[in-house]
C-alpha positions in Angstrom: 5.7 -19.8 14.7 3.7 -23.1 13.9 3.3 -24.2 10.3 -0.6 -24.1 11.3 -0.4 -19.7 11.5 0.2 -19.7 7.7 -2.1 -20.4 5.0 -0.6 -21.9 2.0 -1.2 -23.9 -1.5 0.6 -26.4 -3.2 2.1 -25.5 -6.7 0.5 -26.7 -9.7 3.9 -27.2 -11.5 7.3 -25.9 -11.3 7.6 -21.9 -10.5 9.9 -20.3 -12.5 10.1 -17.8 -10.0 9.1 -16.6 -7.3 6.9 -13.0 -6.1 6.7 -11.6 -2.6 5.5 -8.6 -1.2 6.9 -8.3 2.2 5.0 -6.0 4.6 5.3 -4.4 8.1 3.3 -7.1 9.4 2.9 -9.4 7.0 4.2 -11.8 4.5 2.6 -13.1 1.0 4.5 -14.8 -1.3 3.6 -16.6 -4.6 5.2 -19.0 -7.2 4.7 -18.0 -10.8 5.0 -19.8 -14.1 6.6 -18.3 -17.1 3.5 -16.7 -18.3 2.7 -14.8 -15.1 0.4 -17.4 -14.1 -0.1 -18.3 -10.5 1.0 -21.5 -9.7 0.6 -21.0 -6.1 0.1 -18.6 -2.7 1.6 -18.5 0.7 1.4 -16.0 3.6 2.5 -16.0 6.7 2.0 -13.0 10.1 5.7 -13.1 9.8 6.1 -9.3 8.6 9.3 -7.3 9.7 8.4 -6.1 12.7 8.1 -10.1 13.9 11.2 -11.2 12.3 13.2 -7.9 13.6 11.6 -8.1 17.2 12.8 -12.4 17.1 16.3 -12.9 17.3 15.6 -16.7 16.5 13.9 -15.3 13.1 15.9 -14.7 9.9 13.9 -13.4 6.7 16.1 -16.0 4.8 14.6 -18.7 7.5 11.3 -17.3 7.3 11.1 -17.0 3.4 12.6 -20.9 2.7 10.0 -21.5 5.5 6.7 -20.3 3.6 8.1 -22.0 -0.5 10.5 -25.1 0.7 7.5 -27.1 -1.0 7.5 -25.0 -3.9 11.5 -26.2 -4.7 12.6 -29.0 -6.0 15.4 -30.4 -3.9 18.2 -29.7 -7.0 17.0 -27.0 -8.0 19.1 -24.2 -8.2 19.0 -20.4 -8.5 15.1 -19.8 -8.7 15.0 -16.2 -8.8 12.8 -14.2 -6.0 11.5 -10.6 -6.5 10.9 -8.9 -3.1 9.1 -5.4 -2.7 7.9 -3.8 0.6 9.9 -3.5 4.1 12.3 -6.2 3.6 14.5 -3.6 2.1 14.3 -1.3 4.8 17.3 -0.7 7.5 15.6 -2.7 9.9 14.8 -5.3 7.1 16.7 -8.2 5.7 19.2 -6.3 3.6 18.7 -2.5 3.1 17.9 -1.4 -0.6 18.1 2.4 -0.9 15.3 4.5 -2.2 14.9 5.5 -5.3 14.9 9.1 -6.5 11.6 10.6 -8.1 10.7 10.6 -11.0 11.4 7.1 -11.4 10.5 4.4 -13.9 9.5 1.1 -13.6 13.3 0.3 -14.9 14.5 2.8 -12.5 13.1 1.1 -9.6 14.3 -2.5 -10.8 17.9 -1.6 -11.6 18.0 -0.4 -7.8 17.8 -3.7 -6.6 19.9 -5.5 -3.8 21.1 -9.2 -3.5 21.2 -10.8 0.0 23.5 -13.2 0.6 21.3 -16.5 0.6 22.3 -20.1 2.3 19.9 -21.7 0.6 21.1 -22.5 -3.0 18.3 -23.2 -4.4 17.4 -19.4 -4.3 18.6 -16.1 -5.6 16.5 -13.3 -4.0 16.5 -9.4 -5.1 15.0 -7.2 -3.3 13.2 -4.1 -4.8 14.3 -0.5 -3.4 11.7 2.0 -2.3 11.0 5.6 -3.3 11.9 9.1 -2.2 11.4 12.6 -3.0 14.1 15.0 -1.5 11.8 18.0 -1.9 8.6 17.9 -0.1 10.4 14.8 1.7 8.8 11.6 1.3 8.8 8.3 1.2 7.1 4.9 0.6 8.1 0.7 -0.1 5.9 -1.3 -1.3 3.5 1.3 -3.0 6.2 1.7 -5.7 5.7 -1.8 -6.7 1.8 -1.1 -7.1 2.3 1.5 -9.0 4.7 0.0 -11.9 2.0 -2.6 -11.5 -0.7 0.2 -12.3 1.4 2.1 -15.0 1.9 -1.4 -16.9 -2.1 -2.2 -16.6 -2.9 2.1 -17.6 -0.3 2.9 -20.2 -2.1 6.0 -20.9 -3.3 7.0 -17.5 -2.1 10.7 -16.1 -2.8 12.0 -12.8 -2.8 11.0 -9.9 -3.2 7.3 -7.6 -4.4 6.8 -4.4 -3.4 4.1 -2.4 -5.5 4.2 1.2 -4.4 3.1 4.5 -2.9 3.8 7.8 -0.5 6.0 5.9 -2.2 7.2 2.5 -0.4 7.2 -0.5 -0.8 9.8 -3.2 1.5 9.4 -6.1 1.4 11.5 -9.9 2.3 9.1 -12.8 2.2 10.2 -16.5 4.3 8.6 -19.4 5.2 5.3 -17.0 6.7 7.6 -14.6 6.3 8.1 -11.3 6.7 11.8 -10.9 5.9 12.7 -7.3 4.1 11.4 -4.4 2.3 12.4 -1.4 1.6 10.7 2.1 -1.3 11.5 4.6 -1.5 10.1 8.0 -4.9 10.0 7.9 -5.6 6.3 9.1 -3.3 6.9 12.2 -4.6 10.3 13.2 -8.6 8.7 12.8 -7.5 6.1 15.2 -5.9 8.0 17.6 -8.4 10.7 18.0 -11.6 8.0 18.1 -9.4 5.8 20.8 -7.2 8.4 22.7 -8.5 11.8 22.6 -11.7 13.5 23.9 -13.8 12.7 20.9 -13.8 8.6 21.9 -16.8 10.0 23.9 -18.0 10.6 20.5 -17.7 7.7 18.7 -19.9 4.9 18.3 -21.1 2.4 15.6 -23.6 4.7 14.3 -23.0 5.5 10.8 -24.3 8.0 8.9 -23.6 8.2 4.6 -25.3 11.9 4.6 -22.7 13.2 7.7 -20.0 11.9 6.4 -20.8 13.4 3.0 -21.8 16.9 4.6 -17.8 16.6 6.8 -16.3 16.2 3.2 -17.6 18.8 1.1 -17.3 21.0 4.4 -13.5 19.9 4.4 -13.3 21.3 0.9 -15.3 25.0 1.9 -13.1 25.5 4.8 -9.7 23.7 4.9 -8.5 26.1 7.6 -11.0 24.8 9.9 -9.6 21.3 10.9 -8.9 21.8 14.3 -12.3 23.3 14.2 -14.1 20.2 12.4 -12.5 18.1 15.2 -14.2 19.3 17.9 -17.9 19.7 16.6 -17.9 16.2 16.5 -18.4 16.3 20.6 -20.0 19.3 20.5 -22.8 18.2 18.3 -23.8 15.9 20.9 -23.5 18.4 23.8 -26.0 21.2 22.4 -28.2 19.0 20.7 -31.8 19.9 21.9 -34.2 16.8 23.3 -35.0 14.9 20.1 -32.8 16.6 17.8 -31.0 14.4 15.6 -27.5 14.3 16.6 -25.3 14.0 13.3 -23.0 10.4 13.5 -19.7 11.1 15.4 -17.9 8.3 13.5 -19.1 9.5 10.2 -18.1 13.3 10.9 -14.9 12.6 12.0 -14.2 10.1 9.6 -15.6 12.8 6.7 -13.3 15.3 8.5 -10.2 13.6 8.4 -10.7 12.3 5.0 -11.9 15.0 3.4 -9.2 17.5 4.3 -6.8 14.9 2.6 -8.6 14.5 -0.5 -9.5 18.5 -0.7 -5.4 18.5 -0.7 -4.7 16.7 -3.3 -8.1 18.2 -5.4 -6.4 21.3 -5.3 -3.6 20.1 -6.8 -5.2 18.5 -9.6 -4.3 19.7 -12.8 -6.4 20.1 -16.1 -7.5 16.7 -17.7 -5.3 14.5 -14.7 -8.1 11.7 -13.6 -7.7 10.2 -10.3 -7.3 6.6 -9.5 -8.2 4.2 -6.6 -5.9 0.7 -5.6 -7.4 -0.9 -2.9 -10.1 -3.2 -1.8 -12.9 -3.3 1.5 -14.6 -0.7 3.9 -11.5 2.1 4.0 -10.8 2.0 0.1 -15.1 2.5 -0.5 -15.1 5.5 2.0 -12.2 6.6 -0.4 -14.8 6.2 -3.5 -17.9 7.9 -1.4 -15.5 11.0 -0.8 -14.3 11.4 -4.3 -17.8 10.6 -5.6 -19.0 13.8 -3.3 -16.6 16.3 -5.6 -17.7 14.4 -8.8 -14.6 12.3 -9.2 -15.8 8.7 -10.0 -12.6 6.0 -8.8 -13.6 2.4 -9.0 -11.1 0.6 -6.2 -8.9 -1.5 -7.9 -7.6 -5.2 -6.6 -4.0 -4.6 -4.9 -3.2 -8.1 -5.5 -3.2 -8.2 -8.8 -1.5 -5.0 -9.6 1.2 -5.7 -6.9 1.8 -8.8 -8.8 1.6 -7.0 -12.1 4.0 -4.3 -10.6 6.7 -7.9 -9.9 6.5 -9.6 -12.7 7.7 -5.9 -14.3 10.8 -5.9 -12.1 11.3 -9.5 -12.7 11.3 -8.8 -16.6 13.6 -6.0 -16.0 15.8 -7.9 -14.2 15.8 -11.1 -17.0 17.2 -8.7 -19.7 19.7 -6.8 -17.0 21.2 -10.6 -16.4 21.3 -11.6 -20.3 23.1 -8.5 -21.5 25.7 -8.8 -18.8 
């Protein structure tokens, strides 16, 4: 991988330490002065699946790679807070999961220390979470959340997290108390690309079908399967001239809304719900919610991953100076 396939900045001083959220896919990295403050931002296509698939890749070769600028050549020990897949089993040194309900201290006393070359490093890496009933589990989102429980101290109910897999999790009293994950993403893409209903699907959207798919979602959650297949249906018996309702929009509305009309009916009494993400997929998010009378403003992932690090990182300072 060529130095020209990442995007990078230089450091406006000494980091104190380092933050890195370590994806499937990707890599971002930051360094960070002692008051949170970015000094810095790196990010590479480097994710796990690269580095695992690469025998010449390490994640230590690969990390030093994307912040060798960032260090000093004595300096020694600058401490690095991972989160994501870089603690999985196929990642750079498995961290296990974390049992629900977990707090943000929870999470960041489960932390794992790779063996590092480099001495001018330390690296822990954060673990994920599980739930053993209802089996689940997610890395990275954990981080987001501590993030969002330190920004929302009083915030209870649920947080959505949108994306290939969605992320549901319940947080009250700075715990994360149990989570939920849709494949909602996966199963959009592979019916518009490999099923029937790719026919279907154009670039013709439609706010008032996908609005109508959601609240019918809600009416009739047995009806799924149904939902799926009106979508090529519409088109088929449509008389000359009839409007034909947009395929993207109703299967997009269908898929959605069954997840959210899920999690609605598990919403308790005075729980509010929350939205962390950003672009087109975390706004369809707000339209669906908006369509049941929930309003969820998306929230900027960076910043709350970041927020959710620099939690662990503080947990970890105060582990180190009582031992």
């Amino acid at each position: 991988m060529t130095a020209s396939s990442h995007h990078s900045s230089s450091p406006a001083g000494i980091p104190s330490w380092i933050a890195v959220d370590w994806g499937t896919s990707n890599l971002r990295v930051w360094a960070m002065g002692d008051s949170a403050d970015i000094l810095a931002e790196a990010q590479s296509p480097l994710g796990m699946n690269a580095i695992a698939g690469d025998d010449k890749l390490s994640f230590e070769g690969v990390l030093v790679g994307l912040i060798d600028g960032w260090l000093a050549p004595d300096a020694r020990d600058v401490p690095v807070v991972i989160c994501g897949m870089a603690g999985a089993k196929q990642g750079w040194r498995e961290a296990p999961y974390c049992d629900v309900p977990a707090s943000s201290s929870d999470l960041a006393h489960g932390a794992v220390n790779p063996n590092v070359r480099d001495p001018r490093i330390t690296v822990s890496i954060l673990p994920g979470l599980c739930q053993r009933e209802d089996a689940d589990v997610m890395r990275g989102e954990e981080t987001q959340l501590v993030g969002f429980m330190k920004q929302n101290p009083d915030f209870a109910g649920w947080v959505c997290l949108p994306g290939t897999h969605s992320k549901w999790a319940r947080v009250a009293d700075g715990k994360i108390t149990g989570f939920r994950t849709y494949m909602s993403g996966e199963v959009f893409a592979l019916l518009s690309q490999n099923s029937i209903l790719r026919h279907s699907v154009g670039d013709d959207w439609d706010d008032a079908a996908f609005a109508d798919a959601i609240r019918a979602a809600k009416a009739q959650p047995s009806g799924f399967l149904h939902s799926l297949f009106t979508v090529r249906a519409g088109a088929l018996v449509a008389r000359e001239g009839q409007a034909v309702p947009s395929g993207v929009a109703v299967l997009s509305g269908t898929v959605i809304g069954a997840e959210i009309a899920d999690v609605l009916g598990l919403l308790q009494m005075d729980e509010e719900i929350a939205l962390i993400g950003a672009g087109k997929l975390a706004s369809l998010y707000q339209e669906a919610l908006a369509v049941h009378g929930h309003k969820a403003t998306p929230m900027d992932g960076t910043s709350i991953t970041l927020a959710g690090l620099t939690q662990a990182r503080q947990v970890l300072t105060n582990a180190s100076q009582r031992n």
